[in-house]
DOGUZA-678570 format. One record per residue (C-alpha): x, y, z. Coordinates in steps of 0.25 Angstrom, whole numbers, plus 5000, padded with zeros to 4 digits. Last residue first. Layout:
N
XYZ
...
END
This chain:
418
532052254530
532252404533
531352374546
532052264550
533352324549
532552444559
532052354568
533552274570
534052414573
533052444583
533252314590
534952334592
534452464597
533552424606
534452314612
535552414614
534552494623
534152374630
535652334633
535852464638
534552444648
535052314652
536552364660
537752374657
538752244657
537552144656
536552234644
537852244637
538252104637
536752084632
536952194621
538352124616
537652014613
536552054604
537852134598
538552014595
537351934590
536752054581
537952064576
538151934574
536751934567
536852044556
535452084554
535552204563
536452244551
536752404552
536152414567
536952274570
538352344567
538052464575
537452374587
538852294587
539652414589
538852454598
538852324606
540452304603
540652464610
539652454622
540352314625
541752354624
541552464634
540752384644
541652274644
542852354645
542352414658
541752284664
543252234663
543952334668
543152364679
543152214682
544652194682
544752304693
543752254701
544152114701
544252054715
542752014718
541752054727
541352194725
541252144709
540052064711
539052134703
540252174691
540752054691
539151994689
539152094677
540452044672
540151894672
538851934666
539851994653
540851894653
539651794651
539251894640
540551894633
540751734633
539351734626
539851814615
541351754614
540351614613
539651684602
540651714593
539851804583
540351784568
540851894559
541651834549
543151834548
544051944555
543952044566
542451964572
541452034576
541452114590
540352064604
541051934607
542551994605
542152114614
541352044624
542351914625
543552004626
543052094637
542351974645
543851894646
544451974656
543051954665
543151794665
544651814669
544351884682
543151794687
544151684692
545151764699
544051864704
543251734711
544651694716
545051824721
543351844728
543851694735
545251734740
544451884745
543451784753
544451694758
545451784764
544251854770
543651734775
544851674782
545251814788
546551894784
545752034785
544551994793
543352004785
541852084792
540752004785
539852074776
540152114763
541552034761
540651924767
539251944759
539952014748
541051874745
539451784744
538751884736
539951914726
540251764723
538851734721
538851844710
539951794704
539451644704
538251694698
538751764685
539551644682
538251564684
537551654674
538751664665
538551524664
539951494655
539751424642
541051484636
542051434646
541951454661
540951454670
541451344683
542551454688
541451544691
540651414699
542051384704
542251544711
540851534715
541251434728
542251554734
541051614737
540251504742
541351474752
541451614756
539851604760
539951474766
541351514774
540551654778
539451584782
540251474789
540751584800
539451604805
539751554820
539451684826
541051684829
541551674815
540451784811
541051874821
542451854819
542251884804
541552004806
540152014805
539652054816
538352004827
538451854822
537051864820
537252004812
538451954805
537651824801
536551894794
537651994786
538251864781
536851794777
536451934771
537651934762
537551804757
536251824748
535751734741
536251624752
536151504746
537451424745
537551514758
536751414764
537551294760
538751364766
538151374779
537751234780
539151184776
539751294787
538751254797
539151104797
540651144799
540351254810
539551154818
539151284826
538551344817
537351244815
536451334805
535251394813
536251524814
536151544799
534551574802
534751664813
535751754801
534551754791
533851794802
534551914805
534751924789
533151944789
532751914773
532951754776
532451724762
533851684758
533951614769
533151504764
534051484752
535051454763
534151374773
533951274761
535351264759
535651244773
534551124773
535051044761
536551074768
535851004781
535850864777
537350864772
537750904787
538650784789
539350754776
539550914775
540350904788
541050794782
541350864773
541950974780
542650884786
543350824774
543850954769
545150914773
545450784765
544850854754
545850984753
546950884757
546650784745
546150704736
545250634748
545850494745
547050564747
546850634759
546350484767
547750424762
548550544770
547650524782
547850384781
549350404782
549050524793
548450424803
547250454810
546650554800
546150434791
545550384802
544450504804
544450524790
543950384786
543150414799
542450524794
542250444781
541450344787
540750424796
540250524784
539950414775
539150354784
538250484788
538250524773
537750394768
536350434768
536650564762
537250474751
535950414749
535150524747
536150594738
536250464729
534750474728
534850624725
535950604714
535150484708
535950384700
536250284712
536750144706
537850144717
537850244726
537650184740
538650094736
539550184733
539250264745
539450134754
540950134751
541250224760
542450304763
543350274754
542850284739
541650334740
541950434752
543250474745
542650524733
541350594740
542650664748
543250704732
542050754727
541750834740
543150894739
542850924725
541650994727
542351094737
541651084751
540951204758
540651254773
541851214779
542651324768
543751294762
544351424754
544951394740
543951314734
544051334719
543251254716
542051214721
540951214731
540151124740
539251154750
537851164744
538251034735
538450944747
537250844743
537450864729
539250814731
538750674736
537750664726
538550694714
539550594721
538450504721
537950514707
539450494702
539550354711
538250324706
538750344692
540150264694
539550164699
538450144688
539550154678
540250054685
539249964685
538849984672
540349954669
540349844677
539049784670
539649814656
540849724659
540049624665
539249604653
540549604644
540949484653
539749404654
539849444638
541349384636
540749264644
539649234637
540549234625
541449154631
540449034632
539849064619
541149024611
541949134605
END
């Protein structure tokens, strides 16, 4: 090869490696400004499954899907904006900066896209889809109000210090009611918040002077209730998200709890109409929690008492992720059991708890006579270490103490004969 092609074979391999930095680089500024775009709408996004739409809330998808559409069709600016950006908050100050651009670009992409029903068509498809295309206002709204949800979040974990509900109630009423669409993005950031949703229903019902539905419509709170179902409906995805062995019982445990405070606050407190929105919503959303908590608790009877027996056949070995599977089952049931005046699964519950307890008094016995007569047998001891803290979950800590003793006193007294 003479020396002239070779410079040129390495011009060319040069090139090669710069567009691929290049596009690497692009492809990472473009990920850090979709990250960015999504950050500064957090508090007003939520997940699937999103059967009810609420004003108040976008579906994280739908927001992938616009931010999408912006970079590709809308304006070309952003990309440019966000080329060589690594930083999420740099890219989020400079997005904001955008916003008032972006936002009369696009609304008259809409604006003459809806013209003419050809373009109209096209402009769905870009979007992916009917449910996008028509969430597009509501974006829009959050594209104008962006700098206040910072602010509605702040005034929700002030609330939670408000100890007077009649001021509690004075205080939602400084939030722009009127503009029903921005109101119902800063009221569900609020709620996002709300320790306690019950007193900000019961502080809206004595402002609004009832609490029936026509009521609160009428005062203008209406957007509470949409935040507060939204939310509700919102823990069913962070349920679905623990699955598999490593589940965050703790998260799981959370999500249930939420659930019931939001659903107590409106069953609780606000006067349903038979047939209405929100009670079609609400009871939707409680069958759909039930539907995804139901098969989580038909397993926790076979997970505590296979965890918690040794094995028929071969050797004796502890299965610790059985084990571990058994005491999230465990926490799930406890939290159930706090929240079960708000979900469809009595029946199933009673059933449930009741064999639970029975085959855990029996297996932790069982494993305690075993373990007095060779504490030194370390499975067993496992197993029946195990056994006590699901114990101490499903009835209460001063049994579990009382099994903790006597699992001590037999270790003392092998000692002692050692």
């Amino acid at each position: 090869m003479s020396s002239s092609e070779l410079v040129k074979q390495q011009d060319q391999s040069h090139r090669r490696r710069n567009d691929a930095t290049q596009s690497a680089e692009s492809a990472k500024s473009a990920d850090v400004g979709e990250q960015a775009f999504l950050a500064i709408f957090e508090d007003v996004l939520v997940d699937e499954p999103v059967p009810f739409d609420f004003d108040g809330s976008i579906d994280r998808a739908h927001m992938r899907a616009i931010w999408t559409w912006l970079v590709r069709d809308v304006d070309p600016e952003i990309q440019h904006t966000m080329a060589g950006v690594s930083d999420i908050n740099e890219a989020k100050t400079s997005l904001k900066a955008l916003f008032p651009t972006i936002l009369s670009n696009a609304r008259n992409a809409v604006s003459a896209a809806s013209a003419e029903p050809e373009s109209d068509r096209r402009l769905t498809g870009q979007l992916g889809g009917e449910d996008v295309r028509r969430r597009i206002p509501v974006v829009f709204n959050a594209l104008r109000c962006h700098a206040l949800l910072p602010k509605a979040v702040a005034f929700g974990k002030a609330s939670n210090s408000l100890t007077d509900e009649a001021a509690l109630g004075t205080a939602l009423q400084s939030m722009p009611l009127k503009e029903t669409g921005i109101a119902a993005l800063l009221l569900h950031s609020v709620i996002g918040q709300s320790a306690n949703p019950s007193r900000v229903v019961s502080s809206i019902g004595q402002i609004a002077g009832g609490s029936t539905e026509v009521v609160i419509i009428g005062a203008g709170f209406a957007p509470v209730i949409d935040g507060i179902l939204a939310h509700a409906q919102n823990q069913i995805s962070k349920l679905a998200a623990q699955s598999g062995l490593y589940t965050d019982a703790d998260l799981m445990c959370k999500a249930v709890s939420r659930f019931h405070k939001l659903i107590r606050a409106i069953t609780g407190y606000v006067e349903l109409e038979r047939g209405s929105r929100w009670s079609i919503a609400a009871g939707e959303i409680t069958k759909k929690m039930a539907e995804c908590i139901e098969p989580r608790l038909r397993e926790i009877s076979a997970d505590v008492s296979r965890s918690l027996r040794k094995p028929r056949e071969g050797a004796d070995r502890v299965d610790a992720d059985r084990l571990l599977a058994a005491l999230n089952g465990i926490y799930l049931l406890s939290a159930v059991r706090s929240a079960r005046e708000s979900l469809a699964l009595n029946a199933l519950f009673d059933q449930i708890w009741g064999e639970t307890g029975k085959s855990l008094e029996i297996l932790v016995a069982r494993n305690m006579e075993i373990f007095k007569q060779d504490p030194t047998d370390e499975n067993t001891a496992q197993r029946l270490d195990m056994g006590i803290k699901m114990a101490e979950v499903r009835f209460n800590a001063e049994y579990a103490e009382i099994l903790r003793k006597a699992r001590d006193a037999a270790s003392r007294r092998t000692e002692q004969a050692i």
